[in-house]
C-alpha positions as CSV (number, residue, x, y, z in Angstrom):
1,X,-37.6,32.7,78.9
2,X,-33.7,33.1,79.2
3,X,-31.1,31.2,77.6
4,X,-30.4,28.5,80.1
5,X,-34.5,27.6,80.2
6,X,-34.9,27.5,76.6
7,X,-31.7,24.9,76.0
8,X,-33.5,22.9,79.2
9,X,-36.7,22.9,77.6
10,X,-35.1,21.8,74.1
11,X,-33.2,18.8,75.9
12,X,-36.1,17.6,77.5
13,X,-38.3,17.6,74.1
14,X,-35.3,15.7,73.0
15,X,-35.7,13.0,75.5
16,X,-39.3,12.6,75.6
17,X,-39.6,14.4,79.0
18,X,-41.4,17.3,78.7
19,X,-45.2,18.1,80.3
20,X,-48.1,18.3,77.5
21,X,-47.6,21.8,77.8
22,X,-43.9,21.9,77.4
23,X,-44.4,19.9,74.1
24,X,-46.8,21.3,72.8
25,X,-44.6,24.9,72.7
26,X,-42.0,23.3,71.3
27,X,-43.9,21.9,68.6
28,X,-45.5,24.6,68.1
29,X,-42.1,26.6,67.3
30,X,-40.5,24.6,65.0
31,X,-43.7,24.0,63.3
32,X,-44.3,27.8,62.4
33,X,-40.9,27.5,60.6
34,X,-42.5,25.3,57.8
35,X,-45.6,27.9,57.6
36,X,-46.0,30.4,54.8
37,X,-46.8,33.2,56.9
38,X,-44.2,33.3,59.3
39,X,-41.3,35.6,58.2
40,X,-37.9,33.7,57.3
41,X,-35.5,36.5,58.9
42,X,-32.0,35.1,56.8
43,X,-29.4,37.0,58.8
44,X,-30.8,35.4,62.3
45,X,-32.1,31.8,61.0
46,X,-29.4,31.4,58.1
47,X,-30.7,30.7,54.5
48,X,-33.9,28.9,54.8
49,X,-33.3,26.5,52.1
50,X,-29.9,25.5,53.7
51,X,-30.3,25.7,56.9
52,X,-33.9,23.0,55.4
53,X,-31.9,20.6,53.8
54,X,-29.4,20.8,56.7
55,X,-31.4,19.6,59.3
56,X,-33.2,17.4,57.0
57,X,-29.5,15.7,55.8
58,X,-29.2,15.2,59.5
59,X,-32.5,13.9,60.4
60,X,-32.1,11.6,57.8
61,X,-28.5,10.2,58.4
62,X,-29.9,9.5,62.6
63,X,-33.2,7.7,60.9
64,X,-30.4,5.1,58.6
65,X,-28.2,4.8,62.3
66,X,-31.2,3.7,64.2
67,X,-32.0,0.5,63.3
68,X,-35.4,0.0,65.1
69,X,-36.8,3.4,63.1
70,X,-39.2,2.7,60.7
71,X,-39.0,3.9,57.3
72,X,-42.1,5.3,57.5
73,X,-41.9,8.0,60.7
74,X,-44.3,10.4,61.8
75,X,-43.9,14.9,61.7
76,X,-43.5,14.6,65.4
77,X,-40.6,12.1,65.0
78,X,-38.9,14.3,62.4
79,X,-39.7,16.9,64.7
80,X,-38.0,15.2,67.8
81,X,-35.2,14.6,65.0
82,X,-35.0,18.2,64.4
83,X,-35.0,19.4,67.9
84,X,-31.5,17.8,68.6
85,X,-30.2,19.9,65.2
86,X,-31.8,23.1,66.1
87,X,-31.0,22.8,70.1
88,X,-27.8,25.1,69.8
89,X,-29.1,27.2,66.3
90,X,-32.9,27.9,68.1
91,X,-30.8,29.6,71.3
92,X,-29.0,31.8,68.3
93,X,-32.1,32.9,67.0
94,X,-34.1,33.0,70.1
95,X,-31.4,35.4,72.1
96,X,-32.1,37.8,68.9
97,X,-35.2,37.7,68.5
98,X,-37.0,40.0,70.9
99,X,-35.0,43.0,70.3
100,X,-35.2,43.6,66.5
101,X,-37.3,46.6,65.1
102,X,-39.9,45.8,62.7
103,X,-40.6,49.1,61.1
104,X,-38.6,52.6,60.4
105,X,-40.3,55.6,61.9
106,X,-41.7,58.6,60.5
107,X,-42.8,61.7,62.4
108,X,-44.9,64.8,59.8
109,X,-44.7,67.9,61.4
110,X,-46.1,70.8,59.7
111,X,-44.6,70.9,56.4
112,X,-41.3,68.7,57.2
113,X,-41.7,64.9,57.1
114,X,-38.8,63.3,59.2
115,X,-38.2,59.0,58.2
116,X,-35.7,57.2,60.8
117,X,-34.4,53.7,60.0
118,X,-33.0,52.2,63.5
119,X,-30.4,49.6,64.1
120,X,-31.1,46.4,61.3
121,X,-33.4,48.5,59.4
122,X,-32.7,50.3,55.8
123,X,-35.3,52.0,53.8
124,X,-36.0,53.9,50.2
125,X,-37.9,56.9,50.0
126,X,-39.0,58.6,46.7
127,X,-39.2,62.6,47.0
128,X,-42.2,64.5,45.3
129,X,-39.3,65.2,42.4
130,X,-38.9,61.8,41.6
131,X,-35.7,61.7,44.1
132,X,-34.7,58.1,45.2
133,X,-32.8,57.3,48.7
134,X,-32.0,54.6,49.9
135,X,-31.7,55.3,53.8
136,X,-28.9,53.3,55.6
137,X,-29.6,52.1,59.2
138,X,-29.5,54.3,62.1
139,X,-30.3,57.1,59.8
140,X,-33.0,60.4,59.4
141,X,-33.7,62.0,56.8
142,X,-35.8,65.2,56.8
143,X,-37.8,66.8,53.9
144,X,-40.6,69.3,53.2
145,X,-44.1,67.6,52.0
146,X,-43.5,69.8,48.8
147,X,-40.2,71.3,47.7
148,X,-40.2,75.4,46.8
149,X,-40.3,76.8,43.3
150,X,-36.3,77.6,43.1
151,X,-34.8,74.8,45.8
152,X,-35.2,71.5,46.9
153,X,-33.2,71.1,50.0
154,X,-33.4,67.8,52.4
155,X,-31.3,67.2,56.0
156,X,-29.3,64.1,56.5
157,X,-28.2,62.1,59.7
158,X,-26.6,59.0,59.0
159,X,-26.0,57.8,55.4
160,X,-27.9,57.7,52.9
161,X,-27.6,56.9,48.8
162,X,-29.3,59.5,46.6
163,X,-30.3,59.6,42.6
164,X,-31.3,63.1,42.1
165,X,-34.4,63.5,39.5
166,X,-32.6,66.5,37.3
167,X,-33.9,69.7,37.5
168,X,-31.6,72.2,35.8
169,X,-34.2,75.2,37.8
170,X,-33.7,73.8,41.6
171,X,-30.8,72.2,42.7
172,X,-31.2,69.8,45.1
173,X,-29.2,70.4,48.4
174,X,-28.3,67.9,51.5
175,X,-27.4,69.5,54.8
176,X,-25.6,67.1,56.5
177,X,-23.3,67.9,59.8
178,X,-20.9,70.5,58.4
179,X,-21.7,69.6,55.1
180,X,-23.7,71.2,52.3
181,X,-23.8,69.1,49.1
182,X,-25.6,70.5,45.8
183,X,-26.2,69.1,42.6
184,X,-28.7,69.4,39.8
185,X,-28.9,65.4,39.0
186,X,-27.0,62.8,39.6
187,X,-26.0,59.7,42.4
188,X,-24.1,59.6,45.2
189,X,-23.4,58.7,48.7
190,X,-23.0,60.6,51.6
191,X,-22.0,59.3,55.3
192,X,-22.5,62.0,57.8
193,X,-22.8,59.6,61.2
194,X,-22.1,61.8,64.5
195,X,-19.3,59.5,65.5
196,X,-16.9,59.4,62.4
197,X,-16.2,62.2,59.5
198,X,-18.6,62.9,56.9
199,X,-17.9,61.6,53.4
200,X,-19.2,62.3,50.0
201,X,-18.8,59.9,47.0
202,X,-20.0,60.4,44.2
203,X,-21.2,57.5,41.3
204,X,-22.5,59.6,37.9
205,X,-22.4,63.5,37.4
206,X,-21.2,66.2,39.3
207,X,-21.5,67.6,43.1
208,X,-20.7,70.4,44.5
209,X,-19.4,70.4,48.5
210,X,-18.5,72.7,51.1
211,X,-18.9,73.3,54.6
212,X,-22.0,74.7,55.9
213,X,-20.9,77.5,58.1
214,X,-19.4,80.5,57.0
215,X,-17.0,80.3,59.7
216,X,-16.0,76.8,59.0
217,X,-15.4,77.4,55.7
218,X,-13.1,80.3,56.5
219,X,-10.4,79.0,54.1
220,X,-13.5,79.2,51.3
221,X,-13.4,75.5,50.1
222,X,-15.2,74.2,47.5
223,X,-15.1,71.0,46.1
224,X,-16.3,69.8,42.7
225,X,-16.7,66.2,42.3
226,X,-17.1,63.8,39.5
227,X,-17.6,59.7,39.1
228,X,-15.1,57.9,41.4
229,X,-14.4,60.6,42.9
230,X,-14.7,61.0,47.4
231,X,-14.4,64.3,49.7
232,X,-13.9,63.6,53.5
233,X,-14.4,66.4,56.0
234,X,-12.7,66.0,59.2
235,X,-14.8,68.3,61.6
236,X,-11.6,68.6,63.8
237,X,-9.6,70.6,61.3
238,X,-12.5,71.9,59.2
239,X,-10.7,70.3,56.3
240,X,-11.9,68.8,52.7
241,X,-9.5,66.2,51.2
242,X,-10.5,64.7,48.2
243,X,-9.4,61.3,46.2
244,X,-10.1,58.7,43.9
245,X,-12.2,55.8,45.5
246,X,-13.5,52.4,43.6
247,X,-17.3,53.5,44.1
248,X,-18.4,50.0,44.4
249,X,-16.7,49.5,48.0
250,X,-19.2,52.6,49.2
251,X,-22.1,51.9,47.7
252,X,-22.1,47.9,48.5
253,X,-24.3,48.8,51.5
254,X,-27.3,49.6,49.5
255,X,-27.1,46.1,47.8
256,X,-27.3,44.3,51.0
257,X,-23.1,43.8,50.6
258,X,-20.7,44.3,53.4
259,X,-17.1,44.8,52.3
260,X,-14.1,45.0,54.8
261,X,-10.8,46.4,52.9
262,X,-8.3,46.3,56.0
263,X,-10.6,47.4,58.5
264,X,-9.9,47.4,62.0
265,X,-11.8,44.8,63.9
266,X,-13.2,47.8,65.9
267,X,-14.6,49.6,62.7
268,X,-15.8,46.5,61.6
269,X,-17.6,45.6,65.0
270,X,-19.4,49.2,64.4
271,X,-20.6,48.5,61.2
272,X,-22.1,44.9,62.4
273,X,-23.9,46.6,65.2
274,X,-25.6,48.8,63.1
275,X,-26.6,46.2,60.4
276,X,-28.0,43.5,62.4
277,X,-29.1,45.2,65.7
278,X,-26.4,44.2,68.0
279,X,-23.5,45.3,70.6
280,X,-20.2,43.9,70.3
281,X,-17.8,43.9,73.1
282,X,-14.0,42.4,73.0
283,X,-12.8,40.7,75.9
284,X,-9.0,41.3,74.5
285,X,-8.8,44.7,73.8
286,X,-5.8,44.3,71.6
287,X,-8.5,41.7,69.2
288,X,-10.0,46.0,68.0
289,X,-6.7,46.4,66.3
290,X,-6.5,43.1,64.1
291,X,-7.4,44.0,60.6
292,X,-9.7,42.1,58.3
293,X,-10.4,42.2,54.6
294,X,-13.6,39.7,53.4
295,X,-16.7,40.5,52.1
296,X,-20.3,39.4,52.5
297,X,-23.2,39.2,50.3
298,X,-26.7,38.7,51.6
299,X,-24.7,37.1,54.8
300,X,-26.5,36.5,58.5
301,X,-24.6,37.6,61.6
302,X,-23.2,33.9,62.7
303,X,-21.8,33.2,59.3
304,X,-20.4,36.2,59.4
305,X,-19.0,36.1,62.8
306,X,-17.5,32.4,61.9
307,X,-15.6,33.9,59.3
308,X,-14.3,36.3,61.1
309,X,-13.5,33.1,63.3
310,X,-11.5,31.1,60.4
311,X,-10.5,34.2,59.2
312,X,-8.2,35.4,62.9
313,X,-8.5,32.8,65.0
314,X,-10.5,34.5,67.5
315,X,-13.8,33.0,69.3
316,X,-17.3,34.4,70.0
317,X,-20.0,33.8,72.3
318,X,-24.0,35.4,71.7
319,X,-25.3,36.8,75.1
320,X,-28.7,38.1,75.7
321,X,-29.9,41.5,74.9
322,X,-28.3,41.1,71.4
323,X,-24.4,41.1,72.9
324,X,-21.8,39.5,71.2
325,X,-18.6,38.6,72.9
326,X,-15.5,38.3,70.7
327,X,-12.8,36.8,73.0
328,X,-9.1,35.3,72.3
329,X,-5.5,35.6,72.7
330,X,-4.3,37.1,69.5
331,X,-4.9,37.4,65.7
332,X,-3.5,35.4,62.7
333,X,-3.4,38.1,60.6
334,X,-2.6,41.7,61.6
């Protein structure tokens, strides 16, 4: 069912002309939002207890406008109440819903164990150590069923937030791109996606980095760093730079935070698609340049995306096959 039947099918419902059948799947559908078993999904639907009392608040304002409703009504009149509210927000959720993963992936091959989150998805995994990671989306990690006696070495694509179980007789080392990071215990963050450059920053302890290829790391860098501390590789060069960060802006991620600090709308857009699952496209091309700074805690996609709206007076339009269109002259703030 595309877009244009489903907002037919709602209007009809809403008028009291749809066949048996046709009302009995839209009844159907907004009944399985009051059921316990089906899955609340906050970033598509909203919060469920506001988007509730929402369309409640506005079933009940219609009920004290129509005179000739009882005070008593029916579930299928709050239902036909309901429909009109959820007409618009039910095509939101509906052009969304067919596309979203539902579990990460994991492949064992012989000793290695390989877990892959996908678009939407994030993960933790505990290592045989005692290890924690949190995986980010669109991320693998690889790692041995069983680490050796003197090593305990892992490969990361993607990003991915570590706390190292100490073990002052194996360090623990992540091969990621270019990158080798060691340490003996301690947390961090590394971001090592193919399509931007690889970035260690590091929370408590100590970590060691460096390239991974002798020939890379021709100029023999090696970087030591401590809490608050960030190395960035740019695989062009082959060069470390290292700086102070505020640690809380790269590991908001793992706690379900987004934070934009003057980001491009085009960096932004990339970090959207991989949280929620989507493709962004910009009509404007000059809209990729306009720089935010908000954050977002716990947020769905359309909040987020009408924030962005207030925010730089640009528009957006949901398409099918989980496209977003961000379309407008210019921005407010640059």
């Amino acid at each position: 069912m595309n877009k244009q039947q489903i907002i037919r099918l709602l209007e009809k419902y809403q008028y009291g002309a749809c066949s048996e059948q046709e009302r009995k799947l839209v009844e159907d559908f907004l009944a399985s939002y009051q059921s316990e078993n089906n899955q609340w999904v906050d970033w598509k639907h909203g919060d469920q207890e506001e988007i509730r009392d929402r369309i409640y608040n506005e079933i009940h304002t219609n009920i004290r406008e129509e005179k000739s409703i009882s005070r008593r009504i029916s579930n299928l009149n709050i239902y036909k109440y309901a429909a009109t509210v959820l007409l618009i927000f039910t095509v939101s959720i509906l052009l969304f819903e067919y596309n979203q993963p539902r579990e990460e992936i994991q492949v064992q091959d012989n000793r290695f164990i390989t877990k892959t989150t996908l678009r939407g998805q994030k993960t933790n995994i505990v290592l045989g150590d005692g290890t924690f990671i949190r995986l980010n989306s669109e991320s693998s990690l690889v790692y041995p069923d069983g680490f050796d006696k003197d090593i305990r070495e892992v490969t990361l694509i993607g990003e991915a937030y570590f706390e190292v179980t100490k073990d002052s007789l194996r360090p623990f080392v992540i091969r990621s791109g270019d990158l080798v990071t060691k340490v003996l215990g301690t947390s961090f963050n590394i971001k090592a996606y193919p399509d931007n450059n690889m970035e260690v920053t590091v929370s408590s302890g100590m970590v060691q980095v460096q390239p991974s290829d002798e020939g890379l790391n021709r100029l023999n860098q090696q970087i030591y760093l401590t809490p608050n501390q960030q190395v960035s590789y740019n695989s062009t060069t082959n060069e470390l730079k290292k700086k102070e960060v505020d640690i809380n802006q790269f590991l908001a991620w793992k706690n379900d935070q987004i934070i934009l600090n003057k980001v491009s709308m085009k960096e932004a857009s990339s970090i959207l698609e991989r949280w929620f699952n989507v493709e962004i496209f910009f009509e404007n091309k000059a809209i990729e340049d306009c720089i935010i700074r908000s954050e977002y805690k716990n947020e769905n996609l359309i909040n987020i995306l009408e924030s962005m709206k207030f925010i730089l007076g640009i528009d957006y339009r949901l398409e099918e096959n989980n496209r977003i269109i961000i379309s407008g002259e210019s921005c407010k703030n640059t």
